[in-house]
N, C-alpha and C positions, 0 to 999 in steps of 0.2 A: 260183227262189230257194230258198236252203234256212234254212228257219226253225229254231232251237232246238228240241228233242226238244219241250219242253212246248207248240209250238206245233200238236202235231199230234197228229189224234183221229182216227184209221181208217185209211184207206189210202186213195192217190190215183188220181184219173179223167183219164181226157182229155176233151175236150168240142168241139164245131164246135160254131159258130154260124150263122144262116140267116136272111135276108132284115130287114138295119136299116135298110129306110127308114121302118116306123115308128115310132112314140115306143117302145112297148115292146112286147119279142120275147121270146122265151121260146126254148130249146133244147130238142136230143130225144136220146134213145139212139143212140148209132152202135157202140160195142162192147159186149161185156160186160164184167161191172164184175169190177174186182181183177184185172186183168192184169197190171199196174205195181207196182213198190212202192210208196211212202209220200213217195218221193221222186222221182215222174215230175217229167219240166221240160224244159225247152227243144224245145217243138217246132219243127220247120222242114221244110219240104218244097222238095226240087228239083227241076231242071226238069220230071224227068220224073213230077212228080207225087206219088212219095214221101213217104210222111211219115212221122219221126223222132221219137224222145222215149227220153230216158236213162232208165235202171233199168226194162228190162221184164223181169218174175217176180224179178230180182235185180239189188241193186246192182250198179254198176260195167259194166253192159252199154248198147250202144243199141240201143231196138227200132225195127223196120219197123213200120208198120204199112197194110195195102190199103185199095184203094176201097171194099173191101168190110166193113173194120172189123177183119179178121183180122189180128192181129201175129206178130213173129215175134221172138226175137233175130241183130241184125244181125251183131255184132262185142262181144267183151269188150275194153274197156280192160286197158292193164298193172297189176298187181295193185300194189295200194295208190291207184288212179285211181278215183275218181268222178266221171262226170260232171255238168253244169247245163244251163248255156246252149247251145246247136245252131246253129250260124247256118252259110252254104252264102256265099261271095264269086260273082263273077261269071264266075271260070271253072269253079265246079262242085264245087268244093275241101270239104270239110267241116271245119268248126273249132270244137271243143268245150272245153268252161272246165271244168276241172278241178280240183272246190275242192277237193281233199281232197289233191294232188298240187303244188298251186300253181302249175298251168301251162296251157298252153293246147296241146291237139293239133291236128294236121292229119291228115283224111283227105283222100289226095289222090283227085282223080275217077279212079274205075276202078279203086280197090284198097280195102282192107280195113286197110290197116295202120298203126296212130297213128302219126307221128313227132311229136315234141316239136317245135313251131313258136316258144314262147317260157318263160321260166319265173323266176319271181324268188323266194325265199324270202322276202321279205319282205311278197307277198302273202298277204293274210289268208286269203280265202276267194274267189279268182274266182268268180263268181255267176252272172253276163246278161252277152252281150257282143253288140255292135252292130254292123253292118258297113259301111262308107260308100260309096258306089258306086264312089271311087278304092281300095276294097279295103286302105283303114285299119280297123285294129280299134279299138273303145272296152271297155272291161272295167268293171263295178260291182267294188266289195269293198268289201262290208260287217262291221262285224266286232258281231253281235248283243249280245255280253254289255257290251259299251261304250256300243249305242247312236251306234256311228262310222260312217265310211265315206269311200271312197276313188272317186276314177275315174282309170285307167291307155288311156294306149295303148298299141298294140304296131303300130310302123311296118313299113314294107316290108323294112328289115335286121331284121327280128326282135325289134328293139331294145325293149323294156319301161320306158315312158314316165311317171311319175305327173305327172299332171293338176291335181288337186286331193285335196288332204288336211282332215283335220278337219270333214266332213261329218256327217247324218245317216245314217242306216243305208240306203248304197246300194243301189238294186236293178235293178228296172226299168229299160233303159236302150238306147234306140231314137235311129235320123237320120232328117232326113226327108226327104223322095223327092230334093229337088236336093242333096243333100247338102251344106246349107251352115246346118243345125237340128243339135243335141243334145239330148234328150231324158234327160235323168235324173230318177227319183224315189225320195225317203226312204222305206222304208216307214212304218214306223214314228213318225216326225215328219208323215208324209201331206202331203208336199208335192212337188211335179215342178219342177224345173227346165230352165230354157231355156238355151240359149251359143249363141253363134255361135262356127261351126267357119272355122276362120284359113285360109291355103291352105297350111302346115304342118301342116294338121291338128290344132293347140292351138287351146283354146278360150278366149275374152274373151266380154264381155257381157252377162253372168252376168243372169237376171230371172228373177223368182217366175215360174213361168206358169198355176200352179192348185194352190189349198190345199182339204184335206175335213177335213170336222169329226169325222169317226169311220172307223172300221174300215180295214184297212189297205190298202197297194198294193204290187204286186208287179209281172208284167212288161207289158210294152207293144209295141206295133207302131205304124207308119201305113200308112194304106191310101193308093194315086194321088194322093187330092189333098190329104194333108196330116193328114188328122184323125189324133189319135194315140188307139187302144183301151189303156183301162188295166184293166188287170185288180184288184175289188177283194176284198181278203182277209179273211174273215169274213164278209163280206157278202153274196157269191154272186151279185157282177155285174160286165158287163163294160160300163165308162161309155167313153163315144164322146165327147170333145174336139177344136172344129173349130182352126184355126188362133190364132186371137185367145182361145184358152182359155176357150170356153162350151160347157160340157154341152149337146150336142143329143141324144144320147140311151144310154139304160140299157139292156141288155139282163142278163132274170134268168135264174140257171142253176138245175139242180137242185142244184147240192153249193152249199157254203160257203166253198168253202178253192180258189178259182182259183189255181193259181200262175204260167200264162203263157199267152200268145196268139201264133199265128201265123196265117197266110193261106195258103191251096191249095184245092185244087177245079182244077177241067177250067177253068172259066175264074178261077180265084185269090179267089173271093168267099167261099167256105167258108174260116171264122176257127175254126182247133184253141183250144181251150183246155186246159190240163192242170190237175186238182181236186188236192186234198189230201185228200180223206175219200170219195171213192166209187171211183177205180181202174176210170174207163170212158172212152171216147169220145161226145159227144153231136154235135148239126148244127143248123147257123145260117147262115143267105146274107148273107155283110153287099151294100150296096149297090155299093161300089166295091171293086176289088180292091188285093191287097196292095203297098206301094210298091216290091218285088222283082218281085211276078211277072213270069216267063218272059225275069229279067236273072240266073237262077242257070243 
C-alpha cells in the first residue's frame, strides 16, 4: 500500500515469518536493513522460489531478492512507473500495479520487459492486486486524502472493470484458495470485507467479515486452507483470521509499519512481509502454506 508522505517515519523492511502454530511468534533478521526504499510492497515469489518487492535502493525498480537474503535490482519500470502490488498468475506471468502510472504491467515469464497489460485514467492509485486462480485480476484503489476507495477488475480482454465505488480507503485485497472469496480491507475505516465471486467474476454478497478497533490494515494473503494474514499497520502485527472471521493468532514483528505479506520458502510456509520504518527482511514458518504455492 502506499500511504500519504505523513504516514511514514524511516524507511521500509521486508520481513518472513516462521512457525504460527502457536498463539504468538515473533520474527528474525533475514536481510540487512535499508535496502528498500520507503516504499517496499508487493512481495511475491514464483515458482521458482524468487522473491520480489518494488523500490529496491530506488523508486520505480523491482528487487530480487535470495534465499540467502541478498537482493538485487531486477528490472526498472518505464519512467514515470512506480510500482505496489506483485502478484505472479498461473502460468508464470508477473503483473505489477502501477500507482503512479495508472496501470497495471505485465512481465511476461522469461523476459524482463513491462508491457502495459491494462490502464484507465480514472484510476486513482492501483494499490494491491489479487489473482484468482481462473487468472482474473482484482485491483484496490484507494484514494487517501478522501478517505475513499474503489475495487476494479481487469478481465481476460484486458478490459478495466469497476466493481464497487464509494468505499473506505481500499487496500489489502486477497481470493481465497477455491477462488469463489474476495477479500478486501479499508485501511483506515479497519474493516475487511467478504463477496462472493459470480462466475463472471463480479462480486455480490457483500458481508462485514472482521472489524478492529485500532491501528491500521494494509495487505493480506491466504494460506491452503483458507485463513486470510492481515497485516497490521502501526501496530507491527501480522493477525491470522480462520474462515468464519476469528482471530486465532498474532504474530509480533520487530518494525511498526507492515505493509504486506506473502508466502515462499522451499515448501511455501515462509510468510515475507514488507515494513515501512526498518528497510529489512525478517523469518517466520507459518503452519500451512500459501494458497498459490507451486500454482505460479
Amino acid at each position: 500500500m502506499i500511504y500519504p508522505v505523513r504516514f511514514f517515519i524511516g524507511i521500509t523492511c521486508l520481513l518472513v515469518l516462521t512457525n504460527c502454530s502457536d498463539t504468538q511468534k515473533y520474527s528474525s533478521d533475514f536481510t540487512a536493513e535499508h535496502v528498500f526504499t520507503k516504499g517496499v510492497e508487493g512481495p511475491a515469489v514464483n515458482a521458482n522460489g524468487d522473491l520480489f518487492a518494488v523500490n529496491f535502493k530506488e523508486e520505480g525498480t523491482i528487487g530480487i531478492v535470495d534465499q540467502n537474503g541478498k537482493g538485487k535490482i531486477y528490472l526498472k519500470l518505464p519512467d514515470g512507473s512506480i510500482g505496489n502490488g506483485i502478484r505472479f498468475d498461473t502460468e508464470g506471468n508477473m503483473f505489477i500495479a502501477d500507482y503512479k502510472g495508472h496501470k497495471v504491467y505485465r512481465i511476461k515469464k522469461g523476459t524482463k520487459i513491462p508491457e502495459v497489460w491494462a490502464q484507465d485514467s480514472t484510476l486513482t492509485q492501483p494499490n494491491d492486486l489479487a489473482i484468482a486462480p481462473n487468472n482474473t485480476i482484482y485491483l484496490s484503489d484507494p484514494n487517501w486524502e478522501e478517505g475513499s476507495g474503489r475495487i476494479w477488475m481487469v478481465d481476460h480482454s484486458k478490459k478495466i472493470r469497476l466493481l464497487e465505488d464509494n468505499m473506505g480507503t481500499t487496500n489489502g485485497i486477497e481470493v481465497s484458495p477455491d477462488g469463489l472469496k474476495l477479500y478486501v480491507n479499508e485501511s483506515l475505516q479497519r474493516k475487511v470485507w467478504e463477496y462472493d465471486i459470480k462466475a463472471d467474476g463480479t462480486l455480490h454478497q457483500k458481508k462485514e467479515f472482521i472489524v478492529f478497533d485500532d491501528f491500521g490494515l494494509d495487505g493480506m494473503r491466504c494460506d491452503s486452507m483458507g485463513n486470510l494474514y492481515i497485516t497490521r499497520y502501526d501496530k507491527g502485527t501480522v493477525v491470522v483470521v480462520n474462515k468464519v472471521g476469528k482471530i486465532i493468532q498474532e504474530i509480533q514483528l520487530k518494525g511498526k509499519k507492515p505493509s504486506n505479506i506473502a508466502f515462499g520458502g522451499k515448501d511455501g510456509k515462509t510468510c515475507f512481509v514488507t515494513m515501512a520504518d526498518r528497510g529489512c527482511i525478517e523469518s517466520f514458518q507459518a503452519e500451512y502454506p500459501g494458497r498459490s504455492f507451486n500454482k505460479i
